[in-house]
mmJSON file of the N, C-alpha and C atoms, coordinates in Angstrom:
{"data_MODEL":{"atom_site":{
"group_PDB":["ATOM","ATOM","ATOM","ATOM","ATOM","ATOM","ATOM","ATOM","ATOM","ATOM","ATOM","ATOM","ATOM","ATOM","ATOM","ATOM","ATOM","ATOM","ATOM","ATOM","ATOM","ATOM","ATOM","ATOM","ATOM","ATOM","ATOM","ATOM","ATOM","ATOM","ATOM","ATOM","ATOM","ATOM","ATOM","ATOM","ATOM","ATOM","ATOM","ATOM","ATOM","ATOM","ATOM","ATOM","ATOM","ATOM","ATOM","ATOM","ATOM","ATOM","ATOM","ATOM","ATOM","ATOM","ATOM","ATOM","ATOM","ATOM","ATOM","ATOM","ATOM","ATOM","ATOM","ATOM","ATOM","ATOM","ATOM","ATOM","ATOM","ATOM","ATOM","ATOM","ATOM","ATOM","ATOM","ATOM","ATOM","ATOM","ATOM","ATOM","ATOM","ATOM","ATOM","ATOM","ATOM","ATOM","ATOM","ATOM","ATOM","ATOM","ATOM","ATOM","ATOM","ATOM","ATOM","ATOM","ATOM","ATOM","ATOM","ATOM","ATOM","ATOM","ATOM","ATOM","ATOM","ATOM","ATOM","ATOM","ATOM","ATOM","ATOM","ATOM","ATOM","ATOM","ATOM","ATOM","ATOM","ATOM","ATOM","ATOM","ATOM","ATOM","ATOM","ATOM","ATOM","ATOM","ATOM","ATOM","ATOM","ATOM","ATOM","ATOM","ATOM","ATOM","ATOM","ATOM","ATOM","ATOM","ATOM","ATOM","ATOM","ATOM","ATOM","ATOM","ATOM","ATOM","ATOM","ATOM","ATOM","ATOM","ATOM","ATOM","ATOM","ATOM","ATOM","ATOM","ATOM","ATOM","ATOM","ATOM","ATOM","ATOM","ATOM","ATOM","ATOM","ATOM","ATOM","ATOM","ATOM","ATOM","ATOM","ATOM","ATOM","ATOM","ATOM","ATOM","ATOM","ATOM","ATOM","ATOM","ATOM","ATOM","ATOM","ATOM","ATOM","ATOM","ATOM","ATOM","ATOM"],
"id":[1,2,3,4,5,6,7,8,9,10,11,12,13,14,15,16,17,18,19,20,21,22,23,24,25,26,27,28,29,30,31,32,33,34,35,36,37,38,39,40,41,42,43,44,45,46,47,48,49,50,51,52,53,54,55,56,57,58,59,60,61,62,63,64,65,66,67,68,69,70,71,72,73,74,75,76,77,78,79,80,81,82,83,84,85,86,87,88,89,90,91,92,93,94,95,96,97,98,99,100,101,102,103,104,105,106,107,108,109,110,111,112,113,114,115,116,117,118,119,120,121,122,123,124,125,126,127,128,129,130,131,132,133,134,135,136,137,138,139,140,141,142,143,144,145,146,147,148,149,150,151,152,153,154,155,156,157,158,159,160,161,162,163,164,165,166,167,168,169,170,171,172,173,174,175,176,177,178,179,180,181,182,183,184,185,186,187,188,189],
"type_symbol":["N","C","C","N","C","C","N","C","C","N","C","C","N","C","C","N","C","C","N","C","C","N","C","C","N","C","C","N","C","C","N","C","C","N","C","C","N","C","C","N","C","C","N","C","C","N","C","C","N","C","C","N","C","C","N","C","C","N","C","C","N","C","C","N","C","C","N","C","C","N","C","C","N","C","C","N","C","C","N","C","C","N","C","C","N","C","C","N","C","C","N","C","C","N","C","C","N","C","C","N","C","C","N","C","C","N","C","C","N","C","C","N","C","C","N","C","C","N","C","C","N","C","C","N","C","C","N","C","C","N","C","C","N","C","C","N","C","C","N","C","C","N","C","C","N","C","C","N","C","C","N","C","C","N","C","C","N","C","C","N","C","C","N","C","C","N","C","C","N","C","C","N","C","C","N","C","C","N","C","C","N","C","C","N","C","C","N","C","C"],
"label_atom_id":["N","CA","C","N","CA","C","N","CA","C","N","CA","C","N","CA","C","N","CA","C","N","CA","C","N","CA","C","N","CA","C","N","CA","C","N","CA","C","N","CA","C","N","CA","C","N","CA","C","N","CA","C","N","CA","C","N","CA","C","N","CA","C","N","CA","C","N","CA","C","N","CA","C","N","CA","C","N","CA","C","N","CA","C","N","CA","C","N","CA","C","N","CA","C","N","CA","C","N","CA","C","N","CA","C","N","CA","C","N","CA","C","N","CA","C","N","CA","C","N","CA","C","N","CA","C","N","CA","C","N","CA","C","N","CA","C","N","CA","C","N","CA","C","N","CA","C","N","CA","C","N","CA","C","N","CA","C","N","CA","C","N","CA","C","N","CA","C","N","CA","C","N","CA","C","N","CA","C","N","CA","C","N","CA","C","N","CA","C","N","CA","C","N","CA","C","N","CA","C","N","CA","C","N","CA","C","N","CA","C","N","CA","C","N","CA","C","N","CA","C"],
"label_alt_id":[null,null,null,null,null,null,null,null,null,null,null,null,null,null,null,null,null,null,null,null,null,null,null,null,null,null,null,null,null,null,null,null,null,null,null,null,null,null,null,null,null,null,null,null,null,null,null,null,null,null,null,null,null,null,null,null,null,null,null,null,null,null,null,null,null,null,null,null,null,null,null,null,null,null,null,null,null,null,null,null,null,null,null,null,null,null,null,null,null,null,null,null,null,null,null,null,null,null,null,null,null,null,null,null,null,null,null,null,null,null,null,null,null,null,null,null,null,null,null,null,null,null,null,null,null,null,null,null,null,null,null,null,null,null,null,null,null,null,null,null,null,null,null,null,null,null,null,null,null,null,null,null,null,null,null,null,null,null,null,null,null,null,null,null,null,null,null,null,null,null,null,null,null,null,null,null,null,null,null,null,null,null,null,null,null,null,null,null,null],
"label_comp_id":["UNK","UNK","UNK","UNK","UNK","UNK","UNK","UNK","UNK","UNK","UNK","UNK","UNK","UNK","UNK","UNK","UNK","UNK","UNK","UNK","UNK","UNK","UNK","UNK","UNK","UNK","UNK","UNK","UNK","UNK","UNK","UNK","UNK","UNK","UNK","UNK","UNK","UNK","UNK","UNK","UNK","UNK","UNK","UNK","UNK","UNK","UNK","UNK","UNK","UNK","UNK","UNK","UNK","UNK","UNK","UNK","UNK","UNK","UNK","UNK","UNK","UNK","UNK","UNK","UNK","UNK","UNK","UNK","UNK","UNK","UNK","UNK","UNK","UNK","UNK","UNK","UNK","UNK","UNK","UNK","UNK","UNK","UNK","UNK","UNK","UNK","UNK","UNK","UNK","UNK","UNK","UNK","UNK","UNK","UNK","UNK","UNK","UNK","UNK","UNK","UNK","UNK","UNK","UNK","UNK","UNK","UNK","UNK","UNK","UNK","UNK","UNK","UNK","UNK","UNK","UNK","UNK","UNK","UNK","UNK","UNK","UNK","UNK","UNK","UNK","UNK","UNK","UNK","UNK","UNK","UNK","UNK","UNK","UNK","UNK","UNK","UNK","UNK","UNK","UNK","UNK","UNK","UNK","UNK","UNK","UNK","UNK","UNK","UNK","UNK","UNK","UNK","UNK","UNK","UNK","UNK","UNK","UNK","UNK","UNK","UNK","UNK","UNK","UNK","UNK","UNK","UNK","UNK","UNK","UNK","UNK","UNK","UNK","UNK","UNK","UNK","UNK","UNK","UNK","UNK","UNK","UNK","UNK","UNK","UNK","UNK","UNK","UNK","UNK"],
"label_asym_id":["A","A","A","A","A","A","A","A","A","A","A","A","A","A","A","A","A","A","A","A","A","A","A","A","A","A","A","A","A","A","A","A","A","A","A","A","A","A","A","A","A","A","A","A","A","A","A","A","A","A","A","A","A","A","A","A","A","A","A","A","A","A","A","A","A","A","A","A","A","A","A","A","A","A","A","A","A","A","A","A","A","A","A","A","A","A","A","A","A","A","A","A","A","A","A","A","A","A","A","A","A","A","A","A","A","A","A","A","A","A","A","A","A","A","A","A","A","A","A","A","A","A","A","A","A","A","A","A","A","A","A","A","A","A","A","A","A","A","A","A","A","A","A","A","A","A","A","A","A","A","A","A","A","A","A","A","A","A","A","A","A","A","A","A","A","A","A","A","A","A","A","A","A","A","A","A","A","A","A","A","A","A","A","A","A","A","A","A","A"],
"label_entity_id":["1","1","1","1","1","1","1","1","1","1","1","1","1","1","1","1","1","1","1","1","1","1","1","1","1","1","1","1","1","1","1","1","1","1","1","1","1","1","1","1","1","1","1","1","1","1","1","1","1","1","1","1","1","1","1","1","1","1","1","1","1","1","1","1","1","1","1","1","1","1","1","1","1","1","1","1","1","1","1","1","1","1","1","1","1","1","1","1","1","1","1","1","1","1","1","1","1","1","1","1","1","1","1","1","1","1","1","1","1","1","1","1","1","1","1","1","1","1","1","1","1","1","1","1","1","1","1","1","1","1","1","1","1","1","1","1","1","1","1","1","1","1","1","1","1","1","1","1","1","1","1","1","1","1","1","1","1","1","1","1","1","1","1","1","1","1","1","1","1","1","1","1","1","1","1","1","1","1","1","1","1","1","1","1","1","1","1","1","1"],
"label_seq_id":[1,1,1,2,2,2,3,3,3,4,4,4,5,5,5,6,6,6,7,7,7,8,8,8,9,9,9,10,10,10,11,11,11,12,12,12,13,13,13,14,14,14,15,15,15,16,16,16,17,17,17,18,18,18,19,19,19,20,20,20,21,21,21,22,22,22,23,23,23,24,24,24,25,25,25,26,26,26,27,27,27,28,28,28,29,29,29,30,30,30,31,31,31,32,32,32,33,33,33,34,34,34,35,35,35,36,36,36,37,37,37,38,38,38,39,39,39,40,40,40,41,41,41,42,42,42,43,43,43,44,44,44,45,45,45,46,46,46,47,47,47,48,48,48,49,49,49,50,50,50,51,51,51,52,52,52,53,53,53,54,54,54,55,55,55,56,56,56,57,57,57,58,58,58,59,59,59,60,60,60,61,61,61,62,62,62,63,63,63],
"pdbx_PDB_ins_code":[null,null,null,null,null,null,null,null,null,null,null,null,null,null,null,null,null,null,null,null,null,null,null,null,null,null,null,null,null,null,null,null,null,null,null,null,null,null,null,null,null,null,null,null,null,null,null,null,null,null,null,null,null,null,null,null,null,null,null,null,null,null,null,null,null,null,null,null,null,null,null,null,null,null,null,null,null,null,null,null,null,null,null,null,null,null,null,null,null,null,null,null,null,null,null,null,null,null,null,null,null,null,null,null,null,null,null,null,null,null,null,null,null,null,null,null,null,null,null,null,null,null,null,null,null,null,null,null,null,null,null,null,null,null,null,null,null,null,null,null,null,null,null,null,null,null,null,null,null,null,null,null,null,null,null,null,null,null,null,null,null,null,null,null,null,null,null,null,null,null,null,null,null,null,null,null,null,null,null,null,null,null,null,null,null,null,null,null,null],
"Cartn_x":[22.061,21.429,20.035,19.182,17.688,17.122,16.442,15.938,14.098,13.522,12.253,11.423,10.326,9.525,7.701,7.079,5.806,4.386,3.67,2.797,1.319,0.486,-0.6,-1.697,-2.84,-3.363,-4.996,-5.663,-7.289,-7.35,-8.616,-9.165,-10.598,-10.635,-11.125,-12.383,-12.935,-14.036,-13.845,-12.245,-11.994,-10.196,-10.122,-8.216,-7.939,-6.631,-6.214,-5.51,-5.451,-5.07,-3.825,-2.538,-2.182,-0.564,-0.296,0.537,1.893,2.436,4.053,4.137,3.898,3.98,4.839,5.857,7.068,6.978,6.468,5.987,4.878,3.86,2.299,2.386,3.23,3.125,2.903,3.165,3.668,2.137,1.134,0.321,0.706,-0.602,-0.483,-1.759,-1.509,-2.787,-2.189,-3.238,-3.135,-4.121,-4.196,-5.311,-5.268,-3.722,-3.575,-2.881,-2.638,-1.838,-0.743,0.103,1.371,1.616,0.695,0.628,0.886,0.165,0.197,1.415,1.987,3.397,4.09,4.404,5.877,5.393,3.954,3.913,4.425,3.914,4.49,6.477,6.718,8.36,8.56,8.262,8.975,8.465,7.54,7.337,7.969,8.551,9.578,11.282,11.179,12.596,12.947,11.566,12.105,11.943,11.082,11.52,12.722,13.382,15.047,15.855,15.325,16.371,16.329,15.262,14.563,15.42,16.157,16.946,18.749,18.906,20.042,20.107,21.572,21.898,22.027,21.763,21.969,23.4,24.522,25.765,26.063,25.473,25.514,26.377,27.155,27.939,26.979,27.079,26.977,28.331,28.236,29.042,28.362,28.315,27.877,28.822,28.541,29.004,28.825,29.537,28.881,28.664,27.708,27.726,26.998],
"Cartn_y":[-4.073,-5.043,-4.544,-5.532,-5.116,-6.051,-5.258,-5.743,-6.047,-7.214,-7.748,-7.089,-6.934,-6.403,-7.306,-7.284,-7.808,-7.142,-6.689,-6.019,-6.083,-6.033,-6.186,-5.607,-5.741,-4.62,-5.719,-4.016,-4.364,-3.239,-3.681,-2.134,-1.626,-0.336,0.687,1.113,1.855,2.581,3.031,3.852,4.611,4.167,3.747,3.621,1.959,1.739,0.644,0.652,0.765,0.597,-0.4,-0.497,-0.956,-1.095,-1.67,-1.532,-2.445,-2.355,-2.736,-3.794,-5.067,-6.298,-6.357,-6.194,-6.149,-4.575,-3.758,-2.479,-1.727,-1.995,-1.698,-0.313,0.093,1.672,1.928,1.705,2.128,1.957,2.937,2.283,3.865,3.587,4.369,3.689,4.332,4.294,4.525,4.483,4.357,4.073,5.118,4.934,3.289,2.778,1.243,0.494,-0.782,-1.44,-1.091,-0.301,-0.457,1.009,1.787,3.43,3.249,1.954,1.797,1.189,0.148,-0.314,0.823,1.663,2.443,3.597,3.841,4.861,3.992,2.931,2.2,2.259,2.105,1.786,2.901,4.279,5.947,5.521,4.961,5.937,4.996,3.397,2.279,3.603,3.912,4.301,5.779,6.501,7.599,7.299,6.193,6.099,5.325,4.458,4.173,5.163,6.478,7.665,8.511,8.628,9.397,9.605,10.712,11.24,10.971,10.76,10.54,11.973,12.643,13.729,13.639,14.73,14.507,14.063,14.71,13.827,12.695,11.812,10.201,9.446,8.301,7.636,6.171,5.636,4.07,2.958,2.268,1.101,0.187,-1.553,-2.328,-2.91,-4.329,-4.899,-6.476,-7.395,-8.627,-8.688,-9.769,-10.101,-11.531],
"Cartn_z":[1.715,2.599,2.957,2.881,3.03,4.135,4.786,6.263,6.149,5.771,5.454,6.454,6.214,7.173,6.562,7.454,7.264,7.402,6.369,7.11,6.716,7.764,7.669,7.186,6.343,6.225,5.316,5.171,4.858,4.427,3.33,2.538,3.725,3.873,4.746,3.625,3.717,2.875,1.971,2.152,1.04,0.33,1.212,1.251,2.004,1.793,1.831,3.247,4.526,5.594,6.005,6.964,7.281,8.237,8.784,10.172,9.484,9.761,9.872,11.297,10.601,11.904,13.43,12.767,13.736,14.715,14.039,14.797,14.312,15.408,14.757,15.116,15.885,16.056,14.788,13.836,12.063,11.746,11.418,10.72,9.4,8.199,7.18,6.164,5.245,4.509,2.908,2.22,0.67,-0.47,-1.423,-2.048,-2.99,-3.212,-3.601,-2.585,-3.06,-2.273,-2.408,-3.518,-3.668,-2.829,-3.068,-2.249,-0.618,-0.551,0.918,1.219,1.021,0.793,0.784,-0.084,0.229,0.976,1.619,2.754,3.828,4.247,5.624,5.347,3.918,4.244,4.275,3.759,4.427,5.782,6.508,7.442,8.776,8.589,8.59,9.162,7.748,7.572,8.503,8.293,9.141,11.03,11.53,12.376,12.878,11.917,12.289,12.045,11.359,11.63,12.711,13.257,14.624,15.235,15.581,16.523,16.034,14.419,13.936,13.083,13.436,12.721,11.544,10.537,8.992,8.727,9.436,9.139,9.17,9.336,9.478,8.252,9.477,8.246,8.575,6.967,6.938,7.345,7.629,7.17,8.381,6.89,7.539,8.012,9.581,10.201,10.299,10.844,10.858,12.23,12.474,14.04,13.75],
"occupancy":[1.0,1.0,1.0,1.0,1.0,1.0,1.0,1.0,1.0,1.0,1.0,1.0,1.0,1.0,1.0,1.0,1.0,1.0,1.0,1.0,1.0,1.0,1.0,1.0,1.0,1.0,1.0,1.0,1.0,1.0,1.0,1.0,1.0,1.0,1.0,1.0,1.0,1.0,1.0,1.0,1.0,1.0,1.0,1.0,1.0,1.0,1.0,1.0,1.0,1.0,1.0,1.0,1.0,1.0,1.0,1.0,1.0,1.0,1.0,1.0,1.0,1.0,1.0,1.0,1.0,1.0,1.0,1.0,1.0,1.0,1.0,1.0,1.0,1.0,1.0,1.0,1.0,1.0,1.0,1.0,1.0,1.0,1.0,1.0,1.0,1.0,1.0,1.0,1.0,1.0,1.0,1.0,1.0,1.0,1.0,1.0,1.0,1.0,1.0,1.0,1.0,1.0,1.0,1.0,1.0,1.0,1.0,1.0,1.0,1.0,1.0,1.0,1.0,1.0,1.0,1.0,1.0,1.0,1.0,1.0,1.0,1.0,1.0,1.0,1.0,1.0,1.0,1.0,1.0,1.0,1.0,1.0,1.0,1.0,1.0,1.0,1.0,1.0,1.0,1.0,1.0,1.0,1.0,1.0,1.0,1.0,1.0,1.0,1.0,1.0,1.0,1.0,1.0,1.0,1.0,1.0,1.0,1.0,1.0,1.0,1.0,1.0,1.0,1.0,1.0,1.0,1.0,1.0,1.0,1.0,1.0,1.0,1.0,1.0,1.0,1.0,1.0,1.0,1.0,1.0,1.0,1.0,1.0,1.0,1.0,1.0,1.0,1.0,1.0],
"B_iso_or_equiv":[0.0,0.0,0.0,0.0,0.0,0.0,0.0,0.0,0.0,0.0,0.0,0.0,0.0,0.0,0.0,0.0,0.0,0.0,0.0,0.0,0.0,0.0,0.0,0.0,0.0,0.0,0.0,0.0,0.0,0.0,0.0,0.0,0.0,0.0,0.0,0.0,0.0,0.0,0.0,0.0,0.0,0.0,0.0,0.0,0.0,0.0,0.0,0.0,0.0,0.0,0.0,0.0,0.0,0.0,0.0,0.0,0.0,0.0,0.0,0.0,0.0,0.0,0.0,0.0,0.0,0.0,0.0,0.0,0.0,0.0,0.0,0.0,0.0,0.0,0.0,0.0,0.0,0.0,0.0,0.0,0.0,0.0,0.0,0.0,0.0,0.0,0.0,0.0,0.0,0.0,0.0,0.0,0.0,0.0,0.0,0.0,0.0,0.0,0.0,0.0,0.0,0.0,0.0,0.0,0.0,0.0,0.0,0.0,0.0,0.0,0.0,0.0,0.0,0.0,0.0,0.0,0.0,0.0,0.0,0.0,0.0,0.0,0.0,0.0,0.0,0.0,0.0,0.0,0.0,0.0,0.0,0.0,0.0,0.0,0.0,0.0,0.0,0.0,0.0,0.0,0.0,0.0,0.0,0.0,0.0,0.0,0.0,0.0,0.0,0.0,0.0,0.0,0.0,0.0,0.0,0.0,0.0,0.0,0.0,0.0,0.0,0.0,0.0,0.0,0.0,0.0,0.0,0.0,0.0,0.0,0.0,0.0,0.0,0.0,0.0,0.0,0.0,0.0,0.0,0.0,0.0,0.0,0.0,0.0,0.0,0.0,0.0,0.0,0.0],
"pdbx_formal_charge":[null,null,null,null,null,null,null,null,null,null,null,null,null,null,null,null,null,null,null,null,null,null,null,null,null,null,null,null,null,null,null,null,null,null,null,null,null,null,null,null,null,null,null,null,null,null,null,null,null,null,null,null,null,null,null,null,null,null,null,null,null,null,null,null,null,null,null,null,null,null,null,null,null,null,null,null,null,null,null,null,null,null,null,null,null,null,null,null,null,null,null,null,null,null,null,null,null,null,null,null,null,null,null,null,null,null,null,null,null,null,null,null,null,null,null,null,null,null,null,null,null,null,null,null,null,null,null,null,null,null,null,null,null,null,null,null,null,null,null,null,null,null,null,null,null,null,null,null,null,null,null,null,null,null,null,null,null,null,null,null,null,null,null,null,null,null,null,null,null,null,null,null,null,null,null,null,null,null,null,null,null,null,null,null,null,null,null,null,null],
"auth_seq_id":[1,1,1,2,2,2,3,3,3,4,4,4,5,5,5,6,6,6,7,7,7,8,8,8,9,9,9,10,10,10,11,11,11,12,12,12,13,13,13,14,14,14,15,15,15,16,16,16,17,17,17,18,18,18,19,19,19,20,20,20,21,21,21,22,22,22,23,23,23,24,24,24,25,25,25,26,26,26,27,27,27,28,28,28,29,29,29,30,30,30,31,31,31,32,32,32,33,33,33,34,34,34,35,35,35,36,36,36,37,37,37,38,38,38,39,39,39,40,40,40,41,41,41,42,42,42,43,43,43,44,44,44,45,45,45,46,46,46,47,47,47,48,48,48,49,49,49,50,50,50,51,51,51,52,52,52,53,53,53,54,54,54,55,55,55,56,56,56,57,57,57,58,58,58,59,59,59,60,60,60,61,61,61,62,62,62,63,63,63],
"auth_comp_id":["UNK","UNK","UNK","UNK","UNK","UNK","UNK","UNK","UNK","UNK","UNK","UNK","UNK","UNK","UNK","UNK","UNK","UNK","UNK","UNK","UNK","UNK","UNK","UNK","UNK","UNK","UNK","UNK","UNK","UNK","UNK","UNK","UNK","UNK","UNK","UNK","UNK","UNK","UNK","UNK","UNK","UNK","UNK","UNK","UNK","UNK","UNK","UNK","UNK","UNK","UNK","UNK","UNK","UNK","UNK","UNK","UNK","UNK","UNK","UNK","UNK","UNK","UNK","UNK","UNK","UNK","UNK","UNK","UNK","UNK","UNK","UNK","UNK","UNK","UNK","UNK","UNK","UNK","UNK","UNK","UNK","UNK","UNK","UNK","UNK","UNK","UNK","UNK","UNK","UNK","UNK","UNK","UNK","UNK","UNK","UNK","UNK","UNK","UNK","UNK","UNK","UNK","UNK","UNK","UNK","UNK","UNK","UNK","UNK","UNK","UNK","UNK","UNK","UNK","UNK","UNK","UNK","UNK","UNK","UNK","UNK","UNK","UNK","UNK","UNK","UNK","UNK","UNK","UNK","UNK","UNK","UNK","UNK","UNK","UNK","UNK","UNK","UNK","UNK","UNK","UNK","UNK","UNK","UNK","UNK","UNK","UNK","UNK","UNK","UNK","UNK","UNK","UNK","UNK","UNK","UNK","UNK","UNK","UNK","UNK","UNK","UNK","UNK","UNK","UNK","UNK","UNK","UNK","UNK","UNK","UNK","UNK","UNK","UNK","UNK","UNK","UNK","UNK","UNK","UNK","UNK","UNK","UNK","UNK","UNK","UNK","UNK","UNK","UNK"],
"auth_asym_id":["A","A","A","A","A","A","A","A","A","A","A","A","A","A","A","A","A","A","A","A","A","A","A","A","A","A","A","A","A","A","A","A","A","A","A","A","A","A","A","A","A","A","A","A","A","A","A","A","A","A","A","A","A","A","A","A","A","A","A","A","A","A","A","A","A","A","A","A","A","A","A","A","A","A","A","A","A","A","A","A","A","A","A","A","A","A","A","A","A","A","A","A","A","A","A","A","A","A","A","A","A","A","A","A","A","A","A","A","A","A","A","A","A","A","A","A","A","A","A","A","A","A","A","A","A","A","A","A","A","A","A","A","A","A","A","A","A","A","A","A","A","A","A","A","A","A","A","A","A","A","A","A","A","A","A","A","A","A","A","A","A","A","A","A","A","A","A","A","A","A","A","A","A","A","A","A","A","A","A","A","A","A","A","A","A","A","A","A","A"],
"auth_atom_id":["N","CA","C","N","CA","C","N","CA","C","N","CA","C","N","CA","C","N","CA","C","N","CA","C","N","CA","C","N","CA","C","N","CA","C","N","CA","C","N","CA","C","N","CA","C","N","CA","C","N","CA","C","N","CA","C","N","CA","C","N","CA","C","N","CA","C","N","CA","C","N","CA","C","N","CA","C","N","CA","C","N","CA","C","N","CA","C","N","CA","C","N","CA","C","N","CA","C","N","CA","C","N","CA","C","N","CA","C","N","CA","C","N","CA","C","N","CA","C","N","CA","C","N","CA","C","N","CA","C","N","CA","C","N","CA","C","N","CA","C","N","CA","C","N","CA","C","N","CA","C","N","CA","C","N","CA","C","N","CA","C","N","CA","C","N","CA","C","N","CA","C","N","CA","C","N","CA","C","N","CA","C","N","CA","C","N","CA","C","N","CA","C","N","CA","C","N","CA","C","N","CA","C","N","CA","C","N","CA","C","N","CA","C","N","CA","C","N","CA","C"],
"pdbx_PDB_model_num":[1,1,1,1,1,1,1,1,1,1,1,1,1,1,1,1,1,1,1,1,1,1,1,1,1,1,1,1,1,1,1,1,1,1,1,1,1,1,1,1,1,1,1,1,1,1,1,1,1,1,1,1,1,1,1,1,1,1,1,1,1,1,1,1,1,1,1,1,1,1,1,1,1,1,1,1,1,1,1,1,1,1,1,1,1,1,1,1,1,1,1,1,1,1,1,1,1,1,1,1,1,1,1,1,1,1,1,1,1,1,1,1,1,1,1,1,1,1,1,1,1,1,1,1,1,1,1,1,1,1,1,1,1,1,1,1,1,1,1,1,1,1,1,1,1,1,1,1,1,1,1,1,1,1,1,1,1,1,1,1,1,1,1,1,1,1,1,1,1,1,1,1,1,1,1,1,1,1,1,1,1,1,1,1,1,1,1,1,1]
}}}
């Protein structure tokens, strides 16, 4: 299951700039667009792990 995210961004002087919509705390950078894309989703993913022990279980739920 994959959770969409939206994000914003503009080329800078040297690099490709840009924030994660839903949480602009997230910004990151990239020498392409696609560089910049999967720096914002590591950096997405490690703050939904923030303060989760390496033992962690999955399982999804409905609601």
């Amino acid at each position: 299951m994959y959770t969409k995210i939206r994000m914003v961004y503009w080329k800078g002087e040297k690099f490709w700039l840009g924030k994660i919509l839903e949480h602009p705390e997230i910004m990151s950078q990239g020498e392409t667009l696609k560089e910049l894309e999967d720096n914002l989703r590591d950096a997405y993913k490690l703050m939904l792990m923030d303060d989760v022990p390496s033992n962690y279980q999955l399982k999804e739920i409905s609601v």
